[in-house]
N, C-alpha and C positions, 0 to 999 in steps of 0.2 A: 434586537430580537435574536434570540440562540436558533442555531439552526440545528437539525437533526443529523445527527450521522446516518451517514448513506452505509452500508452492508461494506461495501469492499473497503472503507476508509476503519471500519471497524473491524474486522477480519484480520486488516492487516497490522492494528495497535493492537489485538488479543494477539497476536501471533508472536510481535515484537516480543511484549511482557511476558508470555506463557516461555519463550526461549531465548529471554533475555538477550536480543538481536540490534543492536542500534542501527539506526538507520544506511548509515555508509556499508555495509556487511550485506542488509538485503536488497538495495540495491546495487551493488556487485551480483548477487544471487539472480536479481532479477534481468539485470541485463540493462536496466533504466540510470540513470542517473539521479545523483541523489535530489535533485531541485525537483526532473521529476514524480520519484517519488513522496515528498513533501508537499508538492500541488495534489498530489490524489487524496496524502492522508487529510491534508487542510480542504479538500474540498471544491479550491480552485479550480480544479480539473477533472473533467470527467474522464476516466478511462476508454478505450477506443474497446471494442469487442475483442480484437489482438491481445490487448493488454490486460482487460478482465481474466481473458483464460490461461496468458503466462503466469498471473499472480495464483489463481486459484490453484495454479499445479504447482508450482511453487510451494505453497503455504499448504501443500495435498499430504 
């Protein structure tokens, strides 16, 4: 069964593609680690409230 992207796991694959950013680069930006950022894009992991609002200003 496919599962639906969640908003922050797609936020941050448009953001990637729109500024051609691979993943090691935003996470350095973000401050996270690249595994977790890969659990958030894959879904594995739900973001903490902290971590929603580093990304969204981030990606701001």
């Amino acid at each position: 069964m496919e599962r639906k992207m969640n908003n922050i796991s797609e936020e941050i694959i448009n953001y990637q593609k729109d500024h051609d950013i691979p993943d090691t680069l935003l996470a350095f930006k973000l401050h996270f680690s690249v595994e977790e950022l890969h659990d958030i894009k894959s879904m594995e992991k739900s973001p903490n409230q902290d971590e929603v609002n580093i990304i969204k200003q981030t990606l701001a």
